[in-house]
C-alpha positions as CSV (number, residue, x, y, z in Angstrom):
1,X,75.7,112.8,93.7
2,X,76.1,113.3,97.3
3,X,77.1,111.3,100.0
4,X,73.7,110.6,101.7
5,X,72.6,110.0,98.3
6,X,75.3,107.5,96.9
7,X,74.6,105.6,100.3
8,X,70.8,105.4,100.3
9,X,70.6,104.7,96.7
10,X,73.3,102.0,96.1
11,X,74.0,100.6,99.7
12,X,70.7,100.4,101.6
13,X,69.9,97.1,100.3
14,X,70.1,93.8,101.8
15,X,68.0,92.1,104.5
16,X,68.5,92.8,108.1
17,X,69.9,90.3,110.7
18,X,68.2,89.8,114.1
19,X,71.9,90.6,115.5
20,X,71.8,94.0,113.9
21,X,69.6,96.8,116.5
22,X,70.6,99.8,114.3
23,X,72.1,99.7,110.9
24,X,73.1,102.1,108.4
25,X,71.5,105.5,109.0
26,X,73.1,106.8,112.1
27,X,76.4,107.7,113.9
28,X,76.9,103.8,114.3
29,X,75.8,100.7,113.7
30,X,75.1,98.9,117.0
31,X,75.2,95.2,117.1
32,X,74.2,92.4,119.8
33,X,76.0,89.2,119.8
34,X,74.9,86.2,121.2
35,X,75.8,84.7,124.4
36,X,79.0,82.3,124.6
37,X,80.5,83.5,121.2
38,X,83.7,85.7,120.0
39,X,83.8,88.0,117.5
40,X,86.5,87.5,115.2
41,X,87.6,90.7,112.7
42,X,89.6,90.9,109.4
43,X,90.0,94.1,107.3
44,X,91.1,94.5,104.1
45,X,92.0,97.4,101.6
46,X,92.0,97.0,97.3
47,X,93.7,99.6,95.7
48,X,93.2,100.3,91.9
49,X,96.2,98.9,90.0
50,X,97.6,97.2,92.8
51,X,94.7,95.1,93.7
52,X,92.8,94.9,90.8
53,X,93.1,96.5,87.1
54,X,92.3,99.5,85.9
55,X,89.1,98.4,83.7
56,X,88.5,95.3,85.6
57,X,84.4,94.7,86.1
58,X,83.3,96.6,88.7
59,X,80.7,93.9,90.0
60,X,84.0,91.7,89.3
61,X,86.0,93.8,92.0
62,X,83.2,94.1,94.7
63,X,83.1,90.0,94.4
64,X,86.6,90.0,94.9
65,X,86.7,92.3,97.9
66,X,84.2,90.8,99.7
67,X,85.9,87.6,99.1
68,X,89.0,88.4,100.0
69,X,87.8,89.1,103.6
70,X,85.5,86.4,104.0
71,X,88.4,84.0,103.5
72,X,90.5,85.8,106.4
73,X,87.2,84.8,108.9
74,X,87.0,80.8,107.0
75,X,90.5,80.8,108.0
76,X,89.5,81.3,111.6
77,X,86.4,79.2,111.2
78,X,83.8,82.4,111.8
79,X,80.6,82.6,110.4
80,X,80.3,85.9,108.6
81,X,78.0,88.5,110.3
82,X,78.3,91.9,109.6
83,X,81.0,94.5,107.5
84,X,81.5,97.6,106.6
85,X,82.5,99.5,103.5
86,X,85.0,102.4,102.8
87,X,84.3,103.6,99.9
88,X,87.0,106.2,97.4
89,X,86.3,106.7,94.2
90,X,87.4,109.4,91.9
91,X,83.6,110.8,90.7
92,X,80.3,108.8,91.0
93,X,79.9,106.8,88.0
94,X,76.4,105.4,88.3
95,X,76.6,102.4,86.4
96,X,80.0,101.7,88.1
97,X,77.9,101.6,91.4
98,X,74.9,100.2,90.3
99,X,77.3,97.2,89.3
100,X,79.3,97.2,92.3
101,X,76.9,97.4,94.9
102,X,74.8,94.7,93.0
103,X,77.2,92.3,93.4
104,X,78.4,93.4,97.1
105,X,74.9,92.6,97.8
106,X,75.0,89.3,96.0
107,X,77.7,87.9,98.4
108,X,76.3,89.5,101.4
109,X,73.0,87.8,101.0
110,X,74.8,84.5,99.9
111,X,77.2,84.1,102.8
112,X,74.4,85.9,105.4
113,X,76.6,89.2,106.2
114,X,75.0,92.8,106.3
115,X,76.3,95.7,105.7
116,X,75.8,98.2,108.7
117,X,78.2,101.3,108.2
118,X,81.1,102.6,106.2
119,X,82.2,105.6,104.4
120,X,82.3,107.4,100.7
121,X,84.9,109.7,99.8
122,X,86.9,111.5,96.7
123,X,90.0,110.3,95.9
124,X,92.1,110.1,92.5
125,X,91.6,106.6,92.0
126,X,89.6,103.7,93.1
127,X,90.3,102.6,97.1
128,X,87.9,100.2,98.5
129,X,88.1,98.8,102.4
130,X,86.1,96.5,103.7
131,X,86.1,95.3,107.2
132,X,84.1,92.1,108.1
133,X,83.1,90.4,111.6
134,X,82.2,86.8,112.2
135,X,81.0,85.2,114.7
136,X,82.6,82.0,116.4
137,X,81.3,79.7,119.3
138,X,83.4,80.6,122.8
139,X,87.4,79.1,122.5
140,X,87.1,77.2,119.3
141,X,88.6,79.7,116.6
142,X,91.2,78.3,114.0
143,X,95.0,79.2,114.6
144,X,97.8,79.3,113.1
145,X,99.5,77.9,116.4
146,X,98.5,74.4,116.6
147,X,100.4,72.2,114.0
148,X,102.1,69.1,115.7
149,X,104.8,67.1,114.4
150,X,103.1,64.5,112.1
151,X,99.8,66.6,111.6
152,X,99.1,66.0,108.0
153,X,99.2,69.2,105.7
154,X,96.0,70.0,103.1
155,X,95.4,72.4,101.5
156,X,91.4,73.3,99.6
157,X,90.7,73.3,95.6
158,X,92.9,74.1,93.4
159,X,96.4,76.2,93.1
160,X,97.8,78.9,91.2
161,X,94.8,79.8,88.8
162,X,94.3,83.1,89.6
163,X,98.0,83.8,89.3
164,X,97.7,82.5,86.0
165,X,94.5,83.9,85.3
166,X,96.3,88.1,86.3
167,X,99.3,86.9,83.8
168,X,96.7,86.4,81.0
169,X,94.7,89.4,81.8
170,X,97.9,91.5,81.8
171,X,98.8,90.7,78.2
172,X,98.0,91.3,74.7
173,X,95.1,89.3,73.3
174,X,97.6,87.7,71.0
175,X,99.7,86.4,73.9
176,X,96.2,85.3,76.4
177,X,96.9,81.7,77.0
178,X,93.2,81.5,78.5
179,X,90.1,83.1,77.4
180,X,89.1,86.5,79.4
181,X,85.9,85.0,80.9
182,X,88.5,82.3,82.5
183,X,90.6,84.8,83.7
184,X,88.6,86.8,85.7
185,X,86.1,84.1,87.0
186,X,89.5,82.3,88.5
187,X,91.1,86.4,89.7
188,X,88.1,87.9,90.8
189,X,85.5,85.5,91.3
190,X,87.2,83.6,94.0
191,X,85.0,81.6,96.6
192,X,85.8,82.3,100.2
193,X,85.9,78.6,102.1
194,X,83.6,79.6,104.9
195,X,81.7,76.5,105.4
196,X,84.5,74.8,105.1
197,X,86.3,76.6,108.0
198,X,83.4,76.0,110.4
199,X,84.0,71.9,109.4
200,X,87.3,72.5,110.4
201,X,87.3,73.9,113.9
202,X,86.3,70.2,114.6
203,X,89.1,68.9,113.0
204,X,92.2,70.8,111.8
205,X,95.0,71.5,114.6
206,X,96.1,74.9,113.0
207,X,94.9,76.8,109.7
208,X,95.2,79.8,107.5
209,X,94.0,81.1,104.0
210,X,96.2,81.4,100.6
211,X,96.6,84.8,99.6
212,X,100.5,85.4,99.4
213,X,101.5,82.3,97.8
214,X,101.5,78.4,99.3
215,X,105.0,78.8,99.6
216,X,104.9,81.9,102.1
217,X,101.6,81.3,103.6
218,X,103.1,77.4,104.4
219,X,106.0,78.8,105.7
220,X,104.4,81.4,107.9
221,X,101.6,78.4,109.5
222,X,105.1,76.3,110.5
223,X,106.5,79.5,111.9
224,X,103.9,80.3,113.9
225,X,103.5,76.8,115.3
226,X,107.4,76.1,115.5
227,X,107.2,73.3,113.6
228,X,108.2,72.6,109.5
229,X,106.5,70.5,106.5
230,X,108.0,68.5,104.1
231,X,105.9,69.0,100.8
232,X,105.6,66.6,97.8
233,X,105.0,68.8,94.6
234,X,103.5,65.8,92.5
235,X,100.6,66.3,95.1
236,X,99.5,69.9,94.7
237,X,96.5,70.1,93.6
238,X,96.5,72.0,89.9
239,X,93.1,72.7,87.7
240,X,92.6,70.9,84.6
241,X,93.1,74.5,82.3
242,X,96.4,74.7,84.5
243,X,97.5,71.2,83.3
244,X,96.4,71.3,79.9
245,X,98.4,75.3,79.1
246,X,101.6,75.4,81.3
247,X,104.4,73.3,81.2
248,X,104.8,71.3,84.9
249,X,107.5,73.6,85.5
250,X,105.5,76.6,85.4
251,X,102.4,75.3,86.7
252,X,104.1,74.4,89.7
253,X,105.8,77.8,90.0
254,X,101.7,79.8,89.8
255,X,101.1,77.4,92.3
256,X,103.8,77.9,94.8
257,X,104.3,81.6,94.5
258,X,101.1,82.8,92.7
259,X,98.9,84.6,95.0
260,X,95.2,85.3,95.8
261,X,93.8,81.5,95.3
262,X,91.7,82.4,98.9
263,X,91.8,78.6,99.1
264,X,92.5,77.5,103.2
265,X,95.5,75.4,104.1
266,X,95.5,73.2,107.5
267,X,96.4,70.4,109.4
268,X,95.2,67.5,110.5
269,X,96.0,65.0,113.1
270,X,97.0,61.6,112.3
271,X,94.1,60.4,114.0
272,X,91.8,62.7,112.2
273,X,92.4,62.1,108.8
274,X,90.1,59.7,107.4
275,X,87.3,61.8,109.6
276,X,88.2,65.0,107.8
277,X,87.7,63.4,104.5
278,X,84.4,61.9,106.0
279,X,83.3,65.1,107.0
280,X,83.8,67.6,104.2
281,X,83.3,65.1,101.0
282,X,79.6,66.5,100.7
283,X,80.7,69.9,100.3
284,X,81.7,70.1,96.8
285,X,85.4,71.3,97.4
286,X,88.3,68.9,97.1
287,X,90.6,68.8,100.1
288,X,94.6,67.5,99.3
289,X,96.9,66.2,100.9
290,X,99.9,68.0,99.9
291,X,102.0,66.9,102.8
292,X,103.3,66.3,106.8
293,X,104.6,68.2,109.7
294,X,108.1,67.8,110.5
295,X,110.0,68.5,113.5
296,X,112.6,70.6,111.7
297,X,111.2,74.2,111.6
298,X,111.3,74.9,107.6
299,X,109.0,74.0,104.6
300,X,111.3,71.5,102.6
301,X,110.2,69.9,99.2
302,X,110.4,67.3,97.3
303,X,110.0,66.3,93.6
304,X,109.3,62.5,92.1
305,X,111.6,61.6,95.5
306,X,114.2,63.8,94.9
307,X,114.8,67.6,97.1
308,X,113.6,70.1,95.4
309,X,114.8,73.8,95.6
310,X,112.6,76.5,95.9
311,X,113.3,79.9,94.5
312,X,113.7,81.9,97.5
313,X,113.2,85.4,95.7
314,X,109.9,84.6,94.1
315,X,107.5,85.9,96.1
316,X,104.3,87.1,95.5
317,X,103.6,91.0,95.3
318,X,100.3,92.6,94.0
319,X,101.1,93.7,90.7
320,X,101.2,97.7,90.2
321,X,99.9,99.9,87.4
């Protein structure tokens, strides 16, 4: 297939927005924002077996992509608008596409984004980029700058399962300690906390997603405020499979370095609490309070009462082929 046709046939699909004034068809896409908002833009790039395995679903990996970037705008508290694709794939399998598109198109019309430009190239293996645009109301995006000393820290669902769930998938069936649907529901199927984020520019004082690990991404949200959190382990939030197949030790360790939970941490003003727990307890996703700001500008921890150490060489990487 050629290009033209590869982009007419698989990504000519979903339903316009009014915002769009020319999509997918010509040199670019032109777009009209509304008055009084910002645009706020996140890319990222999957590459196969360092992103994603090898035989890994296709409509798996387009879920998973699309995901991915959709968390970077919750983090900022964007609603999603438009994207586009980048597209590299060895030959053009059709029912690779036909999955992959199906599913790009699943999220898009979920979470309200169209697609409105991209590209489709050869390469020796699968590279997929997506770049994504949200829009926000004028001044009130999410930061990472904004944590106070005695905000409270929380963090959204649950940790550490889709670092478990990529162990699993990476071993022999004898050795899976969770069942292959698990796993890649919890790797790839992620979901992006984008309503969530828009709660939260009412709310949270400084926020940003999990996709290196709580234990960098915690440390990077004090950094950037100038501020530090003292964390209580017994509090992080760990699924009921989690609990019920690792041993604490190593539950807590998928959950403190495992990467790619897309779940948003924050915090919240003293004053603000109960409100924030008010506010998002009819969306469906639990909210924890995993811990407080501190004046001293590093993430400390601390287990049944007592410091706890972390490992300071365990942190997360994409696994490679």
């Amino acid at each position: 297939m050629q290009e033209n046709e590869i982009i007419e046939r698989y990504f000519v699909k979903n339903r316009q927005r009014h915002d769009v004034l020319l999509p997918i068809g010509d040199d670019c896409a032109v777009v009209k924002p509304t008055p009084d908002t910002e645009i706020a833009i996140s890319c990222d790039t999957m590459i196969e077996g360092v992103h994603f395995l090898s035989d890994a679903p296709a409509a798996a990996i387009a879920h998973k992509l699309v995901a991915s970037n959709l968390s970077d705008l919750a983090a900022m508290g964007a609603e999603p608008a438009w994207m586009t694709l980048s597209l590299s794939l060895p030959k053009a399998d059709a029912n690779w596409l036909d999955a992959f598109s199906l599913s790009l198109f699943d999220m898009a019309d979920y979470y309200g984004i169209q697609l409105i430009g991209g590209d489709t190239t050869t390469a020796p293996l699968k590279v997929l980029s997506l770049t994504v645009h949200g829009l926000l109301p004028k001044g009130q995006a999410l930061r990472r700058t904004g944590a106070q000393v005695g905000d409270w820290l929380y963090v959204s669902g649950t940790l550490g399962d889709a670092a478990l769930a990529l162990h699993s998938l990476t071993q022999t069936s004898s050795q899976r300690v969770v069942s292959d649907a698990w796993a890649i529901e919890h790797h790839y199927h992620t979901q992006p906390r984008v309503r969530l984020g828009q709660i939260l520019r009412h709310h949270a004082s400084s926020c940003t997603d999990i996709s290196d690990g709580l234990m960098t991404d915690a440390a990077q949200l004090m950094m950037a405020s100038g501020v530090g959190a003292l964390i209580t382990l017994e509090q992080l939030p760990l699924s009921t499979v989690m609990q019920q197949k690792m041993p604490m030790q190593q539950a807590l360790e998928y959950a403190l370095y495992g990467g790619e939970d897309y779940e948003l941490l924050f915090t919240i003003p003293v004053h603000r609490k109960s409100i924030l727990e008010s506010a998002v307890k009819d969306l469906r996703v639990p909210v924890t309070c995993i811990g407080q700001v501190k004046r001293q500008p590093d993430v400390a921890y601390r287990w049944q009462g007592q410091p706890w150490e972390a490992q300071s060489d365990a942190v997360f990487q994409h696994f490679t082929s």
